[in-house]
N, C-alpha and C positions, 0 to 999 in steps of 0.2 A: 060564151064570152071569149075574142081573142085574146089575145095574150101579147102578141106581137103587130106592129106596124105596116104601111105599106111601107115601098120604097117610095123615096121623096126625090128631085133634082138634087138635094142635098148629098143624102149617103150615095145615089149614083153618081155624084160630082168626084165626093172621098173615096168611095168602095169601100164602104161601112156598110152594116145591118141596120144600126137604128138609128135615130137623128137624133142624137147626142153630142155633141162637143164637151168637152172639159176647156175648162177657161186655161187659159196660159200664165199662171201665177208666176209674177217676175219675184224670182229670191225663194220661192214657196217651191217650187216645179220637184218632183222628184221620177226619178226614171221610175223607180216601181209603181206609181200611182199612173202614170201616163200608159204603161203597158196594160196595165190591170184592169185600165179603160178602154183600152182598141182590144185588150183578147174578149172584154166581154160585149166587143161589136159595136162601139162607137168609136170616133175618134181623142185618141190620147194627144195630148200637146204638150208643150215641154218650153216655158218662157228663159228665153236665153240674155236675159240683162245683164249688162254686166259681164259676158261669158268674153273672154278673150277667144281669139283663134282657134287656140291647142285644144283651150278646153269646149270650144263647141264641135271640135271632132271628136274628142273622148265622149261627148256627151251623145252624139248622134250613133255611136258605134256602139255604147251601152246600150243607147233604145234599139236597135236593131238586132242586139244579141237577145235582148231583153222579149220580144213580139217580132212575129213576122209579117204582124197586120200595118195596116197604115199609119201614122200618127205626124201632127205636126210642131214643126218648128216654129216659134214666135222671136219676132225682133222686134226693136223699141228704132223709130226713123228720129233723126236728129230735131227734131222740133225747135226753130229759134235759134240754131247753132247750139244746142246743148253738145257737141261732139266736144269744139273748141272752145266754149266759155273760159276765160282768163279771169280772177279778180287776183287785186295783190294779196300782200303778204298782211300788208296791215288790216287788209277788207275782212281777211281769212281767220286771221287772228282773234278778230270783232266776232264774225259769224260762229267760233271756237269758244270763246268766253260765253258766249251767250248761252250754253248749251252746259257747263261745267257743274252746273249742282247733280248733271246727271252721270258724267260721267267720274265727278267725288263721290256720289252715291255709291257707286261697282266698286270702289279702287281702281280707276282709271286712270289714268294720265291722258292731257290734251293731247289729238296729235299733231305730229306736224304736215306742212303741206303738202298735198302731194304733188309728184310730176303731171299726173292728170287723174283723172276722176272716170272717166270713163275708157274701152276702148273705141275706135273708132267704127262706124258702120262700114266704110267701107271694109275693112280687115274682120268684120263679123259677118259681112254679107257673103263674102268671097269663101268662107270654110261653110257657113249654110250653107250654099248654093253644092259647093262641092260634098257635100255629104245625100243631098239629092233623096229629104225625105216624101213621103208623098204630098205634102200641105207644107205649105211656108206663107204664114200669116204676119201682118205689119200692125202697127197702132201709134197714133201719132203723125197722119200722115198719108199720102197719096205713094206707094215707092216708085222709086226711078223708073222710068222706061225701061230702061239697058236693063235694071234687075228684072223687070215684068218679062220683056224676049226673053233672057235670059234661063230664068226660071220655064218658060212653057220652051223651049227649045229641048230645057230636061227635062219635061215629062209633070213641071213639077206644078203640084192646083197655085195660084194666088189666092190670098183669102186677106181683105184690109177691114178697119175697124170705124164705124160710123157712130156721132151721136146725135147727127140733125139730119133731114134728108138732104138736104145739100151737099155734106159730106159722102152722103152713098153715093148720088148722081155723078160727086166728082172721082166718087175712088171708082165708079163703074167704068166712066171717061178712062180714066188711067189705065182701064185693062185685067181690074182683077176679075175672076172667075167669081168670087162669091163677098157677099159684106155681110160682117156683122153687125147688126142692129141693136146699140150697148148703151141700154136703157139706163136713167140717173138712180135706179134703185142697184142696181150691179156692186157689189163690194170692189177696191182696186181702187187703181189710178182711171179717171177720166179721160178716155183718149179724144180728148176732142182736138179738132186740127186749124178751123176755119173761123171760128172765133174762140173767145173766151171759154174754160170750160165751166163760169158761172153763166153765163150765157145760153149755155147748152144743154138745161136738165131737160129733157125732153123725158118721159115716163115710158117703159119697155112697151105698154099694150095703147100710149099714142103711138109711137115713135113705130114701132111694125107695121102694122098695115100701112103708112102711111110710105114706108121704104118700100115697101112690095111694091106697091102703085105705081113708085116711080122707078124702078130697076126694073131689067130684066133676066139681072143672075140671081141663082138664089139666093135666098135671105135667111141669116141663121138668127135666131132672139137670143138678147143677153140681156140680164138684169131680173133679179126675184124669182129666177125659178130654180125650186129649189125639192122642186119633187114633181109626180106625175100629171098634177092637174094646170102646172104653171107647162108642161108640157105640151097639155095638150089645149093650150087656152093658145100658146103661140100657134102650133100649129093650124089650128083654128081661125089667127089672125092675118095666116100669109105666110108666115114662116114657115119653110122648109126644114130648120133644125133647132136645138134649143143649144146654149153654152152654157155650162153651170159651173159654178164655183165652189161657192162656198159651202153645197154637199160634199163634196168631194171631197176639199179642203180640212171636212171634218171627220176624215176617213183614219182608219190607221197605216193605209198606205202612202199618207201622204207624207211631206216634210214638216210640220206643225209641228212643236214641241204637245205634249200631254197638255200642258196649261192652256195654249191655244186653241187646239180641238173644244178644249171643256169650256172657254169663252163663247164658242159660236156655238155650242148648245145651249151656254144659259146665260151670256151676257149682252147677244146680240139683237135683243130688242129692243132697243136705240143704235143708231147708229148715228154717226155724224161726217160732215165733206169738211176735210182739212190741207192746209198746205203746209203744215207745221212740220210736219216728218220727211220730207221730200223735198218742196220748196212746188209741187204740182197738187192740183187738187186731187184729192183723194178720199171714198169714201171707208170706215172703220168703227170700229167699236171704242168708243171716248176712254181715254187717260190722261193721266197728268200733260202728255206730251202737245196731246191734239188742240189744245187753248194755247198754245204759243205763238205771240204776236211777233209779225215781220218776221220769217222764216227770211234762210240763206238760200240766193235763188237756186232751182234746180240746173246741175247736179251735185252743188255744191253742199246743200243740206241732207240730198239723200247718204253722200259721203260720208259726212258729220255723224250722221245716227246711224248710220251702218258701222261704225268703230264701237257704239256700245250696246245695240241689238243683238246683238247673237249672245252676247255675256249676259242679257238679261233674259234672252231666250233659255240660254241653259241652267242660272239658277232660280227659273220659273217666276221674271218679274213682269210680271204681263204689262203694268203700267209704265216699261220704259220699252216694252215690243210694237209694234207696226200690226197690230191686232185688223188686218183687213177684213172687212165680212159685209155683204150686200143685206136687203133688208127683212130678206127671206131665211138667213139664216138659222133663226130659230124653228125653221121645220124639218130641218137636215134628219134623217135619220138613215141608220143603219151602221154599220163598223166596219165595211169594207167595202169598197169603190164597187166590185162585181153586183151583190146586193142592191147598193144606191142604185145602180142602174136597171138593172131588171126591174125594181121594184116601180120606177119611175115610167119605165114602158109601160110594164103592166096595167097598171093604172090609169095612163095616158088612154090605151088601146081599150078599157072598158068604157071610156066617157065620149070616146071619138066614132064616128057613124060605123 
């Protein structure tokens, strides 16, 4: 019985061992989970939302101190003008009130408005590009030309994120080296770009074969797989690699508080598609928060509940965290990222010719 894989267009696209990805958890990402996945021969990823300048060079210098293997960087492209979205003071204030029993709940206080809510892409694209990891992945979006040259001028793979085939064909047009095919079982935000991402639930094992067919860069799976057979079920279907999350996620290397690791092992058999915590659809493990009617548009309600998420992450209130998890989560096993993965070859490599 093998034990290991061939090589796919995938890992020779990355210069990886085995066709693995790790999802790019935006706010979740930590350098030691992302290393822990390229030394044990996939690609590690490292979701930079949010991440200002400074701190996406600090963050790309720690993964490089961190593994000397490959691993990528994830950006989030302005969808909609989220860079610039303005509302007033009084819009702000409304979308703030609305949100107050959670944060009287912690001892919080409202806050007040900020100067902006996000950084800008371009000041995020510019210290990626210059930190010149091997992958730089987008979602949200076709990216720029100038960043597409840009990037393969340095050496660097493209990787953009699909959830119709439409989307693939157009991120292919655009120039990227490889798409992911990011199934509506997938934990996270929905990156759909070209219509609605209610519009867009396309199912990981329609949704692959049907992106092979019509591309001809490789094609990585994303969405419910969440151990060796969902492995080797894409691989089966077209797919050159699998992205996985929410094993990962459930790892001890990862950035998950203890309460959340132990949600996606025993609370992740429902899940639900919310805009309530963000203001974008996103799928998660149901709480008080995820039934909230008329969220603050995105990135204005990501903001909102990012002032009292991490205080509920540290005194373990799970139902006022951002509990993400795909629909396979409850098959996650193992306590260390290295493990989850071999164990997911392994297995993959017995069921496969």
């Amino acid at each position: 019985m093998a034990d290991t894989l061939a090589p796919t267009p995938a890992t020779r696209l990355f210069g990886i061992e085995v066709p693995v990805v790790l999802g790019p958890f935006g706010g979740m990402s930590s350098v030691r989970l992302a290393a822990a996945v390229s030394d044990a021969g996939g690609l590690g990823s490292f979701g930079l939302y949010g991440y200002p300048a400074d701190r996406i060079r600090e963050t790309a210098a720690l993964l490089a101190a961190a593994t000397d293997r490959p691993f990528a960087l994830n950006l989030w492209l302005p969808l909609d003008g989220s860079d610039t979205l303005r509302v007033s003071a009084d819009e702000f204030d409304a979308y703030a009130e609305a949100l107050r029993p959670y944060f009287d709940e912690l001892d919080l206080p409202l806050p007040a408005m900020p100067e902006r809510y996000l950084p800008t892409f371009d000041e995020q694209i510019e210290a990626a590009l210059d930190a010149r990891p091997a992958v730089l992945s987008f979602v949200f979006g076709v990216p720029p030309a100038h960043v597409v040259d840009r990037a393969h001028e340095l050496g660097i793979v493209v990787v953009g994120a699909a959830t119709t085939v439409d989307e693939a064909v157009a991120l292919e047009s655009g120039g990227v080296d490889a798409v992911v095919a990011s199934g509506m079982e997938a934990g996270g935000h929905r990156p759909s770009f070209l219509r609605a991402a209610e519009e867009s639930l396309v199912g990981t094992f329609a949704l692959v074969p049907q992106v092979a067919d019509a591309v001809r860069v490789p094609v990585v799976a994303a969405g419910g797989i969440a151990d060796g057979r969902g492995l080797a079920a894409a691989l089966t279907l077209g797919a050159h690699a699998a992205q996985v999350g929410s094993a990962f996620l459930a790892t001890e290397e990862s950035a998950a508080v203890p309460a959340y690791r132990d949600a996606l092992r025993n609370r992740a058999g429902r899940t639900v598609l919310t805009r309530a915590l963000s203001g974008r659809l996103a799928r998660g493990i149901p709480t008080r928060i995820t039934d909230a009617a008329e969220p603050a548009p995105f990135p204005v309600q990501n903001w909102l509940t990012g002032q009292f998420r991490p205080t509920a992450a540290e005194r373990g209130v799970t139902d006022l965290m951002s509990l993400w998890a795909g629909q396979s989560s409850p098959l996650a096993r193992g306590d260390h990222a290295a493990d989850v993965l071999q164990e997911m070859v392994r297995t993959a490599a017995s069921l496969l010719p």
